[in-house]
C-alpha positions as CSV (number, residue, x, y, z in Angstrom):
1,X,104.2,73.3,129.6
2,X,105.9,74.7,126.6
3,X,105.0,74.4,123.4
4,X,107.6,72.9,120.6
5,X,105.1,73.5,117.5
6,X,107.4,76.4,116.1
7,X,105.0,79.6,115.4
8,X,104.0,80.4,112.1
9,X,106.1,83.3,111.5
10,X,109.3,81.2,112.1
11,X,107.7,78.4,110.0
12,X,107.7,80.8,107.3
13,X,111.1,82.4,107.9
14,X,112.6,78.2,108.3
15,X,111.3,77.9,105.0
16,X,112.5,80.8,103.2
17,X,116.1,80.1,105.0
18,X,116.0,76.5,103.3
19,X,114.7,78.0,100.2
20,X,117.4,80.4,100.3
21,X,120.4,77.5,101.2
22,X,118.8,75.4,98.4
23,X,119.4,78.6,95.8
24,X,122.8,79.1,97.1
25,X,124.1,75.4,96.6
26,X,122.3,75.1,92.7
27,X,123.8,78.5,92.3
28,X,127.4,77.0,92.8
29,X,126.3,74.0,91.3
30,X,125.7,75.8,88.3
31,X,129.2,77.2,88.4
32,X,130.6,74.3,89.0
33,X,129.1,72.3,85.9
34,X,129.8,75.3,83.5
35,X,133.4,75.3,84.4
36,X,133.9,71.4,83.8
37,X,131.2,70.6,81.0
38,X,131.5,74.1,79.0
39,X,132.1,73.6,75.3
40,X,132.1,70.0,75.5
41,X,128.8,69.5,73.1
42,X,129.2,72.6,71.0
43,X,128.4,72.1,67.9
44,X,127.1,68.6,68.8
45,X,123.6,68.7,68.3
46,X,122.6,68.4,64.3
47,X,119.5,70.1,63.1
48,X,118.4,72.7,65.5
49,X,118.0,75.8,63.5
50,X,115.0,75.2,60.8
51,X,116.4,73.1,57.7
52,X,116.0,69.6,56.0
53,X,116.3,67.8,59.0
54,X,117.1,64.2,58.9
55,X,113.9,62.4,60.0
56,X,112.3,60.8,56.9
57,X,108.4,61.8,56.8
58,X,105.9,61.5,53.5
59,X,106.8,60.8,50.6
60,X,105.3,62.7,47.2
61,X,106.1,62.8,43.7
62,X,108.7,64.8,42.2
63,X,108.9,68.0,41.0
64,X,111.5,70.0,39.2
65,X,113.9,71.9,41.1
66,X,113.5,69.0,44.0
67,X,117.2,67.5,45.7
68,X,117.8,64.1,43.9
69,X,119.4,63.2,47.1
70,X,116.4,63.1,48.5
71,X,114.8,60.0,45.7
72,X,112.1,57.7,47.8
73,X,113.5,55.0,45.3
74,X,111.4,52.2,46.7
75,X,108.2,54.0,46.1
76,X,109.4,55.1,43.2
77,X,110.1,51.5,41.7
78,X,106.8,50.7,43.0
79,X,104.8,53.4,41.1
80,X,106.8,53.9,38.1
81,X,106.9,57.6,39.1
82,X,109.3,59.5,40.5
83,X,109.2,60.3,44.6
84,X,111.2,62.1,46.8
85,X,110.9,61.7,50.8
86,X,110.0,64.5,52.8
87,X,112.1,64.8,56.3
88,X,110.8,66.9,59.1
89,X,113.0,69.8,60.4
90,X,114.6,69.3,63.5
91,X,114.0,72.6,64.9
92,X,114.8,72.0,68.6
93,X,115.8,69.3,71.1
94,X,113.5,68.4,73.7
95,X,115.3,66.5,76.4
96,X,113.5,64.6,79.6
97,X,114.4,63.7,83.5
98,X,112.8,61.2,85.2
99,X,114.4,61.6,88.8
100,X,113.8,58.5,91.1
101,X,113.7,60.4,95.1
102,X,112.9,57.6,96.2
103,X,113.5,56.9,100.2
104,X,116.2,54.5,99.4
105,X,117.6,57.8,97.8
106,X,118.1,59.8,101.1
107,X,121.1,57.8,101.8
108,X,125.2,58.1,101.4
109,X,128.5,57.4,103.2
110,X,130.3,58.6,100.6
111,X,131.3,62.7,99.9
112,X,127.5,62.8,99.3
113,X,124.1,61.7,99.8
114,X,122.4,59.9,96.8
115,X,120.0,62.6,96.4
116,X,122.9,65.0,96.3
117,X,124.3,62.9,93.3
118,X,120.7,62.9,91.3
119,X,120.3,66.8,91.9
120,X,123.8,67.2,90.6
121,X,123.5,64.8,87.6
122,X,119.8,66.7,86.7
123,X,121.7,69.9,87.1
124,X,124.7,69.0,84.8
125,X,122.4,67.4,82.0
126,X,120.1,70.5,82.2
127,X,123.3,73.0,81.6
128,X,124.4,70.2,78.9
129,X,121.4,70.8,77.1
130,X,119.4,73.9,77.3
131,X,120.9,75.7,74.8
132,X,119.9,77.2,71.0
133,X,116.2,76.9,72.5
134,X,116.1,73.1,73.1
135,X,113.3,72.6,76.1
136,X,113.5,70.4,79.0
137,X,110.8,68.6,81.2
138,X,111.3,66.6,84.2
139,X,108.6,63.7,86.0
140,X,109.8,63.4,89.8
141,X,108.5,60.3,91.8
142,X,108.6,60.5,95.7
143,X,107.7,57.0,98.1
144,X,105.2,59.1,99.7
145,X,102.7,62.4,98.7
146,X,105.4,64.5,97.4
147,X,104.7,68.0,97.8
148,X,103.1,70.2,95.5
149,X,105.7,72.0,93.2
150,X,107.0,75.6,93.4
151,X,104.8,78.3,92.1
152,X,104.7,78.1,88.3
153,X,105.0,74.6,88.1
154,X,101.8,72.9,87.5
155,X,101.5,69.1,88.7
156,X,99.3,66.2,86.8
157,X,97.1,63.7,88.6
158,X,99.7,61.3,89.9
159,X,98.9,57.9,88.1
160,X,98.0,54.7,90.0
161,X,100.2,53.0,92.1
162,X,103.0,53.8,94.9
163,X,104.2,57.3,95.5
164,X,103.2,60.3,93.8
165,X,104.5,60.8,90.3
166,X,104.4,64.9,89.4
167,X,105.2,66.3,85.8
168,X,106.7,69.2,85.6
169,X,106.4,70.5,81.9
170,X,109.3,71.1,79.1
171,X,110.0,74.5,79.0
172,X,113.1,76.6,76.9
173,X,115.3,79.1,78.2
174,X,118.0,78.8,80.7
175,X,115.8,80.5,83.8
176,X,113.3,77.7,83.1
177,X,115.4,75.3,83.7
178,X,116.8,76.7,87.2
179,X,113.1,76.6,88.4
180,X,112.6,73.2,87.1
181,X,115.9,72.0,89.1
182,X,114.8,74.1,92.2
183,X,111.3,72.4,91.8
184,X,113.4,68.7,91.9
185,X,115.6,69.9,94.8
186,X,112.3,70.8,96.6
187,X,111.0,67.3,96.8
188,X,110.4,66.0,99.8
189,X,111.3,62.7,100.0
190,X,109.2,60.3,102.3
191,X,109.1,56.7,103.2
192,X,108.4,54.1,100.8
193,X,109.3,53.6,96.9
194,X,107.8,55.0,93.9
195,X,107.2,52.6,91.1
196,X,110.1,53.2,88.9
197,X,108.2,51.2,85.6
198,X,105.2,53.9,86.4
199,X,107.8,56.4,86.6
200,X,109.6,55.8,83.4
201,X,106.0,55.2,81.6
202,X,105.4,58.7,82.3
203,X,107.9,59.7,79.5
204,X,105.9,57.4,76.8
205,X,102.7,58.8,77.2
206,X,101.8,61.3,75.5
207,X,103.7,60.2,72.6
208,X,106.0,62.7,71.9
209,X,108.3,63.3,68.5
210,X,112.2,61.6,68.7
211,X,114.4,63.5,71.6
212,X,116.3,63.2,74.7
213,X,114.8,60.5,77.8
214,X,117.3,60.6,80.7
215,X,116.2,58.3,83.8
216,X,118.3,58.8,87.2
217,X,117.6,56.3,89.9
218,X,119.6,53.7,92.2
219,X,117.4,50.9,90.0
220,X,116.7,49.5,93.1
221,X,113.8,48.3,92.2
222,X,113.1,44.6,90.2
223,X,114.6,45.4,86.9
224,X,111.3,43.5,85.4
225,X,109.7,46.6,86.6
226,X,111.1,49.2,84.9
227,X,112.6,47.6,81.8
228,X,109.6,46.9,79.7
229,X,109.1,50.7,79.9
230,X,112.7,51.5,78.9
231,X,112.8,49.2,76.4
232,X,109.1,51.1,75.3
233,X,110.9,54.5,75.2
234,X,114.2,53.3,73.5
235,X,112.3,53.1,70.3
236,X,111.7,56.4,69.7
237,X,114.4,58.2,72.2
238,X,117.9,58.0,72.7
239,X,117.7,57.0,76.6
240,X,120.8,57.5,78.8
241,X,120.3,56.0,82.8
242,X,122.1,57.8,85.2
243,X,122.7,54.8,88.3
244,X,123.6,56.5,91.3
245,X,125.4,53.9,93.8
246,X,127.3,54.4,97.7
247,X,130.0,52.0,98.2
248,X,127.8,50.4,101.3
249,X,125.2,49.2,99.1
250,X,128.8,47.1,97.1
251,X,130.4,46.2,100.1
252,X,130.1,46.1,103.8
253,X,133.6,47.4,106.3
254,X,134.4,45.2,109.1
255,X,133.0,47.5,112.0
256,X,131.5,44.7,114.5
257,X,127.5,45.0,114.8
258,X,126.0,47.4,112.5
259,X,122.1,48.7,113.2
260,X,121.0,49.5,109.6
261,X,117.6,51.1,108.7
262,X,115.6,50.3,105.8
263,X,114.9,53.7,104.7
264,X,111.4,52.2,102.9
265,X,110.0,50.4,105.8
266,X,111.6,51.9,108.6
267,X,113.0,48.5,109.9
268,X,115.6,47.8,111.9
269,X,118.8,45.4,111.6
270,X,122.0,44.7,113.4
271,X,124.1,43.2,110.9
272,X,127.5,41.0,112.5
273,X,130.0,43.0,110.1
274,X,132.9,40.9,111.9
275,X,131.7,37.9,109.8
276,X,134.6,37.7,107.1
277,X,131.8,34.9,105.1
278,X,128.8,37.6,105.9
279,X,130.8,40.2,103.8
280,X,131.7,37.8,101.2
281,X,128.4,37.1,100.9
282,X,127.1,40.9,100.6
283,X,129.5,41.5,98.2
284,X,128.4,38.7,95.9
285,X,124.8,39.3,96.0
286,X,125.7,42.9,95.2
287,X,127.8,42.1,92.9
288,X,124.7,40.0,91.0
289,X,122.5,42.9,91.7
290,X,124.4,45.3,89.6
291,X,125.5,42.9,86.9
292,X,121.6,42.4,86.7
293,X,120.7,46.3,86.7
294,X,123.6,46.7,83.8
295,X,122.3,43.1,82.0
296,X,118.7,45.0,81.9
297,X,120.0,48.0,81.1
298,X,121.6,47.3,77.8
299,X,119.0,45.2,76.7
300,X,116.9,48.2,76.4
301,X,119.1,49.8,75.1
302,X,120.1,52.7,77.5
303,X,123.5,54.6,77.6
304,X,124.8,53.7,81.1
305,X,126.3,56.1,83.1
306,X,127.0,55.4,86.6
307,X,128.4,57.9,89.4
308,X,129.3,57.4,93.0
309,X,128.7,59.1,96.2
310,X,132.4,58.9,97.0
311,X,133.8,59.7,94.0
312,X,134.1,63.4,91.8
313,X,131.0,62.5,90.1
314,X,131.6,65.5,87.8
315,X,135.1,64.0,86.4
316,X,132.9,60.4,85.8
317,X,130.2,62.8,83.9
318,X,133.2,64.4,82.0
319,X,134.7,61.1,80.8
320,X,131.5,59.7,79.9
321,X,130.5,63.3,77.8
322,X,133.6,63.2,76.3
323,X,133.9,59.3,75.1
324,X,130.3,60.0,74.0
325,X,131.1,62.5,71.9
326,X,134.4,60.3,70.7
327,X,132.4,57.4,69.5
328,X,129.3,59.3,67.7
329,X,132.5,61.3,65.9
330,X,134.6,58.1,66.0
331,X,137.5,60.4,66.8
332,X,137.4,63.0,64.3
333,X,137.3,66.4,64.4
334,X,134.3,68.7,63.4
């Protein structure tokens, strides 16, 4: 009988082929993003070269020779003395990814796969900010043991609950980065669903000083298990969700009997598509489900950005980049 175990050698050689596919497609990735996103945050981010900076720290009393702009006058009315406000420097931007790859994840009928979509949106934040030395980090949760991260990427003790939850620290430098997406496009993902709430926790602790928290996920999960956490992390980060949706999960196409696969639990449905009050139903409840997901979403205060697997998610990044930067500039030019 013959064996169908492939030998080691060709294990090693299947692995370096997908490792060199999966370099190949970031590599155009890349491209791509830089072409469309290029130049559309110059000049955007305020206090990254040493300076004043704008967050308020200590106060302390006055000196001669001290920027009167900077008068603490409450304290000052207090004491009777006269106190300025120290402000720390802004020296850098420190951005972080928390990437749901979930199982419901490995799914699309669109142009692309949801996964596809979440490596794409990591890729396009990571080119939109690693720049002028600003570092980014990324935490990845998996449904199942998610495998160990490429060499030079260092994993912490997954926390307790479903999946496996790996850090992958925040590092400068546009290299960097490119490992960091390679180590999120390496991710295996595997049956079940990581705890999104654990997942976005991971960003609040340790405490870290005011930056950039970007969560990507479907949001699948019960929204009153991840938005206590968001709502945790709005107070001291600016927090943009990145939903990721395929039009089958909005609306169901009258095909007759459709077997459909729960790609958590592996379970098995025919659904009777034919059934004009069966599709009006589906729509409905996903309809609710999404007005939920939003309703949550800006209660905690999130920028919400969502993309589609059959649509140019790049043009929907670009438009929502661009009417960004129109409202923080309220139309004006720098």
């Amino acid at each position: 009988m013959t064996s169908t175990t492939p030998l080691p050698g060709n294990r090693d050689r299947s692995a370096d082929a997908a490792t060199n596919r999966s370099d190949a497609v970031l590599s155009r990735l890349q491209l791509l993003v830089t072409r469309k996103l290029d130049g559309l945050l110059q000049g955007d981010y305020a206090g990254l070269l040493p300076g004043p900076g704008s967050e308020a720290g200590e106060s302390r009393e006055y000196r001669p020779g001290d920027d009167v702009r900077r008068m603490d006058w409450p304290v000052t009315a207090r004491t009777t003395t006269p106190h300025v406000r120290r402000t720390v420097a802004d020296r850098e931007l420190e951005t972080w990814l928390a990437v749901d790859l979930s199982a419901s994840l490995d799914f699309g009928t669109g142009r692309w796969l949801k996964r596809d979509v979440v490596i794409a949106a990591a890729a396009a934040i990571s080119h939109l900010t690693v720049r002028g030395g600003n570092r980014i980090g990324a935490v990845v949760g998996s449904g199942g043991d998610a495998p160990a991260p490429r060499r030079g990427w260092r994993a912490a003790p997954p926390p307790a609950g479903p999946g496996r939850l790996v850090r992958l620290p925040a590092r400068a430098g546009r290299k960097e980065a490119q490992g960091l997406l390679r180590a999120i496009a390496a991710t295996e993902i595997r049956p079940g669903r990581s705890d999104l709430g654990a997942l976005v926790d991971m960003l609040n602790r340790p405490p870290r000083r005011r930056g950039v928290a970007v969560v990507i996920s479907d949001f699948l999960a019960p929204p009153a298990q991840w938005s206590r956490p968001l709502r945790k992390l709005r107070v001291r980060h600016d927090v943009l969700a990145v939903e990721v949706v395929d039009p089958r999960e909005l609306e169901l196409p009258d095909v007759g009997v459709l077997p459909v696969v729960d790609p958590e639990t592996g379970e098995l449905h025919e659904v009777q598509t034919a059934d004009p009050g069966l599709r009006h139903r589906y729509a409905a409840a996903a309809a609710a489900q999404r007005a939920e997901i939003s309703a949550a979403l800006r209660a905690g205060g999130a920028a919400h950005l969502r993309l589609r697997t059959d649509r140019d998610w790049l043009l929907d990044m670009v438009r929502f980049v661009a009417a960004q930067r129109h409202a923080r500039t309220r139309g004006t030019t720098r």
